[in-house]
MOPAC internal coordinates of N, CA, C and O (Angstrom, degrees):
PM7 1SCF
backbone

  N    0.0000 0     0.00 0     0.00 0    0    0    0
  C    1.4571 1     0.00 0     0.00 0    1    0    0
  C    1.5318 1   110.45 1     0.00 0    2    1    0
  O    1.2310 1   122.88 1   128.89 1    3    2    1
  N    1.5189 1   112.08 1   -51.11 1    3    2    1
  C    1.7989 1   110.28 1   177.12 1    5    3    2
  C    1.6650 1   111.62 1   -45.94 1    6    5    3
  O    1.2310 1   122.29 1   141.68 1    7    6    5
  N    1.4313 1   113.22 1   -38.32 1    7    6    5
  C    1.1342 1   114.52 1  -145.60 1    9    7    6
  C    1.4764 1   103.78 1   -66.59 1   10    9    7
  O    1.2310 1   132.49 1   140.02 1   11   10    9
  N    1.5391 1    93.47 1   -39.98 1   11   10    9
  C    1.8695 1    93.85 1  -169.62 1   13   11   10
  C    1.5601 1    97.77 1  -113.75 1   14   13   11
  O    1.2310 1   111.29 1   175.24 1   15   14   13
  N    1.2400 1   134.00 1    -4.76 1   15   14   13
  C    1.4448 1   119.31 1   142.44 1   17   15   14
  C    1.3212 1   124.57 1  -147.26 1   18   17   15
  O    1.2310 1   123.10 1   -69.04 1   19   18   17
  N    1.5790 1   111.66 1   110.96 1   19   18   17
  C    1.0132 1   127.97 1   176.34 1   21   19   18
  C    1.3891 1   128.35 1   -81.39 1   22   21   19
  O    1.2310 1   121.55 1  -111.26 1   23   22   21
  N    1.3069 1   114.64 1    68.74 1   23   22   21
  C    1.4557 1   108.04 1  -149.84 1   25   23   22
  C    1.5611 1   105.05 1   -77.60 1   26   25   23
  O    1.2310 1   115.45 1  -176.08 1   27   26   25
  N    1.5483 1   126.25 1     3.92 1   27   26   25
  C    1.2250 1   106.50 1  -174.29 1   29   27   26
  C    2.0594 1   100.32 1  -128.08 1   30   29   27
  O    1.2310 1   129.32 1  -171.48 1   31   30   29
  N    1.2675 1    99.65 1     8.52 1   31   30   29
  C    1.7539 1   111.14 1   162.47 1   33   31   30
  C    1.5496 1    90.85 1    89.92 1   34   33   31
  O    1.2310 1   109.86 1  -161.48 1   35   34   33
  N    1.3397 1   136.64 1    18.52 1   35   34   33
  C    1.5673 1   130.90 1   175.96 1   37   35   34
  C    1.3864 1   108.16 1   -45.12 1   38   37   35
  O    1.2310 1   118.89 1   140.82 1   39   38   37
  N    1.2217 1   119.73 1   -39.18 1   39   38   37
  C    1.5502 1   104.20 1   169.00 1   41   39   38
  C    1.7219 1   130.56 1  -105.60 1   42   41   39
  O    1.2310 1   129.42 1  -175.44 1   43   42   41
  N    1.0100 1    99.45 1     4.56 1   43   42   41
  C    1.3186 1   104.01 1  -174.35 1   45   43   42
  C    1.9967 1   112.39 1   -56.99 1   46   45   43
  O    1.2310 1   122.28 1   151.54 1   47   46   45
  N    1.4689 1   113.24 1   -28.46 1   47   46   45
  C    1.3620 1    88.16 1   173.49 1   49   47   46
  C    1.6586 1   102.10 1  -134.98 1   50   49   47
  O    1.2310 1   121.89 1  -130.46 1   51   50   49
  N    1.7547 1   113.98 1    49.54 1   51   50   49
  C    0.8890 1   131.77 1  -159.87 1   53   51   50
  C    1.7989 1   108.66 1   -72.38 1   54   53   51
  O    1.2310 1   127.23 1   119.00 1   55   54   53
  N    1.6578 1   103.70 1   -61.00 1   55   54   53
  C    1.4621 1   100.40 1   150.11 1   57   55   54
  C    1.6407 1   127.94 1   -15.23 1   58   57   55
  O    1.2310 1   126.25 1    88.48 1   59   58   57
  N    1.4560 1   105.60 1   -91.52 1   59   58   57
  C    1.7388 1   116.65 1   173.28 1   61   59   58
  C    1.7055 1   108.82 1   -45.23 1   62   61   59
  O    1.2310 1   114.72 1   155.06 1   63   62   61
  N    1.0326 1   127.62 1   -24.94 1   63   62   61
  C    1.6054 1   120.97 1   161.79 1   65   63   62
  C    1.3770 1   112.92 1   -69.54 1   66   65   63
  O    1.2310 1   119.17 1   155.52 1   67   66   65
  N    1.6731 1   119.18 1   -24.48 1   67   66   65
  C    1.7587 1   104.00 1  -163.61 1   69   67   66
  C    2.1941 1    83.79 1   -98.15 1   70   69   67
  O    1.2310 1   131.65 1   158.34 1   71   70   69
  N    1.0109 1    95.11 1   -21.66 1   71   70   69
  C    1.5658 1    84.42 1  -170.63 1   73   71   70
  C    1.2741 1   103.17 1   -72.96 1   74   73   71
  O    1.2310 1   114.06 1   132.28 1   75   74   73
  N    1.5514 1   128.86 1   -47.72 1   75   74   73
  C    1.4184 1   124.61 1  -177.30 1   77   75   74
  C    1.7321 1   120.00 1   -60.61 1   78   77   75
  O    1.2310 1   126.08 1   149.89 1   79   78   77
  N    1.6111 1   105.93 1   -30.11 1   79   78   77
  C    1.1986 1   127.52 1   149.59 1   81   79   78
  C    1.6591 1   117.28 1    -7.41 1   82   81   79
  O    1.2310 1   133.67 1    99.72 1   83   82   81
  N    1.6624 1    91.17 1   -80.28 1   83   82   81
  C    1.3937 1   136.07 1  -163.18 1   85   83   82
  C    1.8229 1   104.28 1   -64.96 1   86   85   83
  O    1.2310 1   134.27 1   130.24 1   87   86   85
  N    0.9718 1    90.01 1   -49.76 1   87   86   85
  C    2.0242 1    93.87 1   163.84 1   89   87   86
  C    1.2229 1   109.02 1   -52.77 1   90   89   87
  O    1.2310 1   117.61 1   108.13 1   91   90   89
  N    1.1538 1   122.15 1   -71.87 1   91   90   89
  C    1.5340 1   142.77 1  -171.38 1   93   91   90
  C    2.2215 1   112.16 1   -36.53 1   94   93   91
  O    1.2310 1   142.45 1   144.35 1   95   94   93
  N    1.8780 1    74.00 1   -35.65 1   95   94   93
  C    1.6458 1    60.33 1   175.59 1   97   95   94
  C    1.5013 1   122.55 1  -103.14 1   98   97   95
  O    1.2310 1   125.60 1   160.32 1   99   98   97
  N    1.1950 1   106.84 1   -19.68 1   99   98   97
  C    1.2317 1   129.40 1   166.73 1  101   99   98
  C    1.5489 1   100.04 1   -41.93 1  102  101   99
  O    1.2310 1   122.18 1   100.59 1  103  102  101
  N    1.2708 1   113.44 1   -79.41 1  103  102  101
  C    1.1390 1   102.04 1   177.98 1  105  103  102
  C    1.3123 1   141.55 1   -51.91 1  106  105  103
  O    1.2310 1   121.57 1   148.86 1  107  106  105
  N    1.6709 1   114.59 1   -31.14 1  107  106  105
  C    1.3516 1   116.54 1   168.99 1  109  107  106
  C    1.7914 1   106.94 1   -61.35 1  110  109  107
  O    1.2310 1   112.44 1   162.10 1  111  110  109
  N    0.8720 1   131.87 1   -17.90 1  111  110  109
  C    1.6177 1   124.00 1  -175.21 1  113  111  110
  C    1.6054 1    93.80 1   -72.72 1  114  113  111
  O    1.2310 1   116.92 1   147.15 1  115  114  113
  N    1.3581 1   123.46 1   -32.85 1  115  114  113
  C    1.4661 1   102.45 1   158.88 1  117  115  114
  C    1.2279 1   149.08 1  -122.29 1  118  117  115
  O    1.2310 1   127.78 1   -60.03 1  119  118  117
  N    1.2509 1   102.64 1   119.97 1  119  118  117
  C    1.6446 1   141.31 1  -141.38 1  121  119  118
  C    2.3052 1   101.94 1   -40.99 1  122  121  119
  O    1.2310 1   141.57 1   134.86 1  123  122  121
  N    1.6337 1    75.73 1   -45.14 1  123  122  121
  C    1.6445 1    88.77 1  -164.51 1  125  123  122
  C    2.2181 1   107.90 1   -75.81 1  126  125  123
  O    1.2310 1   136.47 1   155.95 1  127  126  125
  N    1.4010 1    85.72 1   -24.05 1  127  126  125
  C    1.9190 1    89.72 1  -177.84 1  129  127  126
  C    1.6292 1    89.23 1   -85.19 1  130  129  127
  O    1.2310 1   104.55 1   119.48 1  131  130  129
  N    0.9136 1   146.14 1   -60.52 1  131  130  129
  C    1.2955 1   139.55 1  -149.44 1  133  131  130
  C    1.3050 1    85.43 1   -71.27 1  134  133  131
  O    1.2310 1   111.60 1    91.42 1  135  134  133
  N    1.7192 1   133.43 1   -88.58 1  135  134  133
  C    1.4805 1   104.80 1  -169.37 1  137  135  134
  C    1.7291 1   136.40 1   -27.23 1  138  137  135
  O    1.2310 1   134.14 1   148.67 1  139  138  137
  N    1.2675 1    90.26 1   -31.33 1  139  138  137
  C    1.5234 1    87.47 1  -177.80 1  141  139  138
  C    1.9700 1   116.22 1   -82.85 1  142  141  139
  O    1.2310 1   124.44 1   153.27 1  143  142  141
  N    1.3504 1   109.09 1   -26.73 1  143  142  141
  C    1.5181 1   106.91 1   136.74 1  145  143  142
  C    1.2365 1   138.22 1   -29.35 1  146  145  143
  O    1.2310 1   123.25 1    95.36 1  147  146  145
  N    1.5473 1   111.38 1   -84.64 1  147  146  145
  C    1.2983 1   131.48 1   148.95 1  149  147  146
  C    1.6206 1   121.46 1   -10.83 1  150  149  147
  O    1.2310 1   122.93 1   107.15 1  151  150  149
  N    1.3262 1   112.00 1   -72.85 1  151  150  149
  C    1.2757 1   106.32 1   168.09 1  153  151  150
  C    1.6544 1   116.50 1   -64.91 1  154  153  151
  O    1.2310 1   104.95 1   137.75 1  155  154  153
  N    1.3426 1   145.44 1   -42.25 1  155  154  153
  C    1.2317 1   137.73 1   169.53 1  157  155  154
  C    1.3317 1   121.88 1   -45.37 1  158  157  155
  O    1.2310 1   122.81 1   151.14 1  159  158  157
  N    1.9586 1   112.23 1   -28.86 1  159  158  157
  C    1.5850 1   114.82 1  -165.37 1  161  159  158
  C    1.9635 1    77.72 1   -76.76 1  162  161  159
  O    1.2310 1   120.46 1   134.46 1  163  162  161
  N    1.4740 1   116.72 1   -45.54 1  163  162  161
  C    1.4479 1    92.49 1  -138.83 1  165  163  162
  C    1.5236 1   109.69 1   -69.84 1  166  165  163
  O    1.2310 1   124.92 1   152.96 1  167  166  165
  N    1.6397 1   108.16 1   -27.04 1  167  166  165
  C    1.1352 1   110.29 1   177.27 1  169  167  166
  C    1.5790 1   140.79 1   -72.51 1  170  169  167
  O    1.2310 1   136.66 1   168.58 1  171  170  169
  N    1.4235 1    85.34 1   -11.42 1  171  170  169
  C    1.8551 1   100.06 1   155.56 1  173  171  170
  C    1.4235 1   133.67 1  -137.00 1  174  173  171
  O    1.2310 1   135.49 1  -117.09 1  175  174  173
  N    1.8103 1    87.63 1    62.91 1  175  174  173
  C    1.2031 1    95.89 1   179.98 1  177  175  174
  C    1.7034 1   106.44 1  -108.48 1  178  177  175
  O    1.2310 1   139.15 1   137.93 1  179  178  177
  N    1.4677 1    80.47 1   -42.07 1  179  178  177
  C    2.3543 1    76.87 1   158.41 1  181  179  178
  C    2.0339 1    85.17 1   102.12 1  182  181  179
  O    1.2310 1   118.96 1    18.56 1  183  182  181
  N    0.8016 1   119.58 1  -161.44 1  183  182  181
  C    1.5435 1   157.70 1   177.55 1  185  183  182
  C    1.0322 1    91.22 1   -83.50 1  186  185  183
  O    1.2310 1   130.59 1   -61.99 1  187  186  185
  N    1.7809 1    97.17 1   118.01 1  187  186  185
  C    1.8041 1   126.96 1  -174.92 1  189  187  186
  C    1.6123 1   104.79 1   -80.35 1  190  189  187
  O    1.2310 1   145.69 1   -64.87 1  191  190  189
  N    1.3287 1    67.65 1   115.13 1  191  190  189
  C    1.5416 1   102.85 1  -175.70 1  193  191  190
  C    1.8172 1   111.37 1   -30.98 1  194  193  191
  O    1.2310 1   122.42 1   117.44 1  195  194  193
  N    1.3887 1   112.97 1   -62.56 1  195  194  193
  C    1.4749 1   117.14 1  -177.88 1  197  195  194
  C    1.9477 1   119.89 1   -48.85 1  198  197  195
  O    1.2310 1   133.55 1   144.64 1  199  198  197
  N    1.4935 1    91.41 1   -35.36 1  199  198  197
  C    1.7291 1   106.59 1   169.49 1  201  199  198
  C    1.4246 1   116.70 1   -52.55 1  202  201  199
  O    1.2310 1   127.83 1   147.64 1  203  202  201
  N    1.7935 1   102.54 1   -32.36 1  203  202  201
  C    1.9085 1   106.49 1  -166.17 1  205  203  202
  C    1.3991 1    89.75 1   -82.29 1  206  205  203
  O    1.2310 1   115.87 1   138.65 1  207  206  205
  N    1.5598 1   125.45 1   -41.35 1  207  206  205
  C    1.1706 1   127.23 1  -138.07 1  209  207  206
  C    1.5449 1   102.17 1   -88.81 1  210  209  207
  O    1.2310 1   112.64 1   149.20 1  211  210  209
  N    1.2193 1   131.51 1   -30.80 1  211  210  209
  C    1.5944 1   147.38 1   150.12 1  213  211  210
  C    1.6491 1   105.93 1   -42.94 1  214  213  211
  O    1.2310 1   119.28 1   106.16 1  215  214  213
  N    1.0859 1   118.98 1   -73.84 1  215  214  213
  C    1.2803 1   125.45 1   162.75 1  217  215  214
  C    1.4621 1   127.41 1   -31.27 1  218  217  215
  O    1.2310 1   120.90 1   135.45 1  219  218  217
  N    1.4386 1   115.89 1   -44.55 1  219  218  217
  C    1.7890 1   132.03 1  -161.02 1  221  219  218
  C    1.8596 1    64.03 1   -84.49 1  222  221  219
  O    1.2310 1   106.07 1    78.74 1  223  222  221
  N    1.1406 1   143.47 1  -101.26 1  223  222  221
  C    1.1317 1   161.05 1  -145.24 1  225  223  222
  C    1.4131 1   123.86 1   -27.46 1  226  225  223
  O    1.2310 1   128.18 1   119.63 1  227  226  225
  N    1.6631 1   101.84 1   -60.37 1  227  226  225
  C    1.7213 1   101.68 1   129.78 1  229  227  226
  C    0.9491 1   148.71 1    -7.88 1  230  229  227
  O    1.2310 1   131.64 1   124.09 1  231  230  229
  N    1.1112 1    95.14 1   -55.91 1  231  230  229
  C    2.0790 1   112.49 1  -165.27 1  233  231  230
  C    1.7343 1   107.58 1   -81.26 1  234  233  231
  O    1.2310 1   129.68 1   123.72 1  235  234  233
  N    1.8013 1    98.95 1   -56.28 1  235  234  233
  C    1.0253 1   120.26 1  -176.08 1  237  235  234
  C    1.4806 1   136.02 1   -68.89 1  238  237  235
  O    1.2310 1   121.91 1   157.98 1  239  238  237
  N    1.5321 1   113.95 1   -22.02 1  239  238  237
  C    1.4129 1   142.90 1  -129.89 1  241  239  238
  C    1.6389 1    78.01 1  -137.73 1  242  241  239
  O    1.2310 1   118.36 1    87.99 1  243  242  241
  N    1.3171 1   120.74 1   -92.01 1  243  242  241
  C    1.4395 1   135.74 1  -138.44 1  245  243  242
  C    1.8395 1    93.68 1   -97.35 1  246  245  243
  O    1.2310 1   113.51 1   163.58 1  247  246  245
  N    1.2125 1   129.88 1   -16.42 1  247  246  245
  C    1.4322 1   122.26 1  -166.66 1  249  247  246
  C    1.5346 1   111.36 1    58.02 1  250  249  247
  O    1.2310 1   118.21 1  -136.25 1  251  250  249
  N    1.5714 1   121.02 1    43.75 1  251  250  249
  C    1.2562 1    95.95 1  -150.01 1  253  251  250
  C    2.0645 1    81.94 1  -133.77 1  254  253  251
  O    1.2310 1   106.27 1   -14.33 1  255  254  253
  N    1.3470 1   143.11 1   165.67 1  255  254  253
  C    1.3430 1   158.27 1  -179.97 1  257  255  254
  C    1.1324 1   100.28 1  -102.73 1  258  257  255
  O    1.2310 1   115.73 1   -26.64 1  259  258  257
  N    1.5905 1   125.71 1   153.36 1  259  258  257
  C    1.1385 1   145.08 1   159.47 1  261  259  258
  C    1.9943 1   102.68 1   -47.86 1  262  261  259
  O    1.2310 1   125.28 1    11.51 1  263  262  261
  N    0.7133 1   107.46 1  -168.49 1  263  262  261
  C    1.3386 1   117.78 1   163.63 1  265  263  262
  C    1.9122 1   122.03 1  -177.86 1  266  265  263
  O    1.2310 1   124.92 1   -14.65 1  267  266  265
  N    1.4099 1   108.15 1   165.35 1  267  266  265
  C    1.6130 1    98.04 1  -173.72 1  269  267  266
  C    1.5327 1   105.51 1   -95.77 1  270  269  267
  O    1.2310 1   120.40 1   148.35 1  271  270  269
  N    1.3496 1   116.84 1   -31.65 1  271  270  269
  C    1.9269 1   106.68 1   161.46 1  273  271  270
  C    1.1085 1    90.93 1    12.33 1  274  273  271
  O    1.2310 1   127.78 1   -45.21 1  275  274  273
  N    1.7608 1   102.63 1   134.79 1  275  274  273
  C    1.4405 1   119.51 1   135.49 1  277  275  274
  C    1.2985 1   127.73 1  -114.60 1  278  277  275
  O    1.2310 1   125.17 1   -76.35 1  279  278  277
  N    1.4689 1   107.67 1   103.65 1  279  278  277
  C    2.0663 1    94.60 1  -177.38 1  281  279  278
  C    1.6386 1   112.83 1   -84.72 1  282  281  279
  O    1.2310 1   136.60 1   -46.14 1  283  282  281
  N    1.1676 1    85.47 1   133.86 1  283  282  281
  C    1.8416 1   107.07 1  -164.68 1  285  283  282
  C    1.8819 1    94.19 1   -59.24 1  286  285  283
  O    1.2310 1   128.44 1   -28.62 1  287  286  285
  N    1.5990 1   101.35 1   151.38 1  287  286  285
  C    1.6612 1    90.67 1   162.65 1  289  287  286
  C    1.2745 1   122.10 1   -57.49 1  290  289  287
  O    1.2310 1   122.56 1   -18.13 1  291  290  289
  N    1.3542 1   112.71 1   161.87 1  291  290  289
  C    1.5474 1   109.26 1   168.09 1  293  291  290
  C    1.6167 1   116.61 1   -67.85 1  294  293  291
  O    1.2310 1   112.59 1   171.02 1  295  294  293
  N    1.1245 1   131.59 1    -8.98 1  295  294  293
  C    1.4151 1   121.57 1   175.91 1  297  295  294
  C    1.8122 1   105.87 1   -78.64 1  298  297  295
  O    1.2310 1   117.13 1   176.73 1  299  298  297
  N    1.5373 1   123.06 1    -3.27 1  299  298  297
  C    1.3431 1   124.55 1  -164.37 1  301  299  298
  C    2.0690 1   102.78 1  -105.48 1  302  301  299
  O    1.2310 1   140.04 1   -67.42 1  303  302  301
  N    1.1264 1    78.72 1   112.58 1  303  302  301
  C    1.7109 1    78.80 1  -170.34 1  305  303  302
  C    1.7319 1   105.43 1   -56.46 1  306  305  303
  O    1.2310 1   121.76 1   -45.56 1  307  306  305
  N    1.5408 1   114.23 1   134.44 1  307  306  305
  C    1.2687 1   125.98 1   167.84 1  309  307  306
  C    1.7305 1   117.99 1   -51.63 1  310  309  307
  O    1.2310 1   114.93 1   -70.96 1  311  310  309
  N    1.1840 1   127.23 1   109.04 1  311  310  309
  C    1.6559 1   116.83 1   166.69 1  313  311  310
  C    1.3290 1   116.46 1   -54.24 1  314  313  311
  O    1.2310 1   120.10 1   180.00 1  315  314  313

């Protein structure tokens, strides 16, 4: 069915996925380059992204502020 209709592009950059793939592991076989990746992604990655984007959404979407509320777990009965 993909082959002759791909109605949602599953292969369209299927190639460039197995090659980037193919880096990925390459590199994980070594232990010492990938950590040192690893540490570069985390340290410039900044403020997680989904936190801003909840937030931007808020603001933008709902007109609405963060707030400090704390909602109790659900195992903590409501007063």
């Amino acid at each position: 069915m993909l082959l002759n209709h791909d109605r949602f592009k599953v292969f369209a950059d299927y190639e460039a996925y197995i090659s980037c793939q193919e880096k990925v592991n390459d590199l994980y076989r070594n232990p010492k380059e990938w950590t040192r990746k690893v540490i570069h992604n985390i340290a410039g990655s900044g403020k997680f992204s989904s936190d801003r984007t909840i937030s931007e959404y808020a603001r933008e979407i709902w007109g609405v502020e963060p707030s400090d509320v704390k909602i109790p777990p659900p195992n903590v009965p409501r007063e």
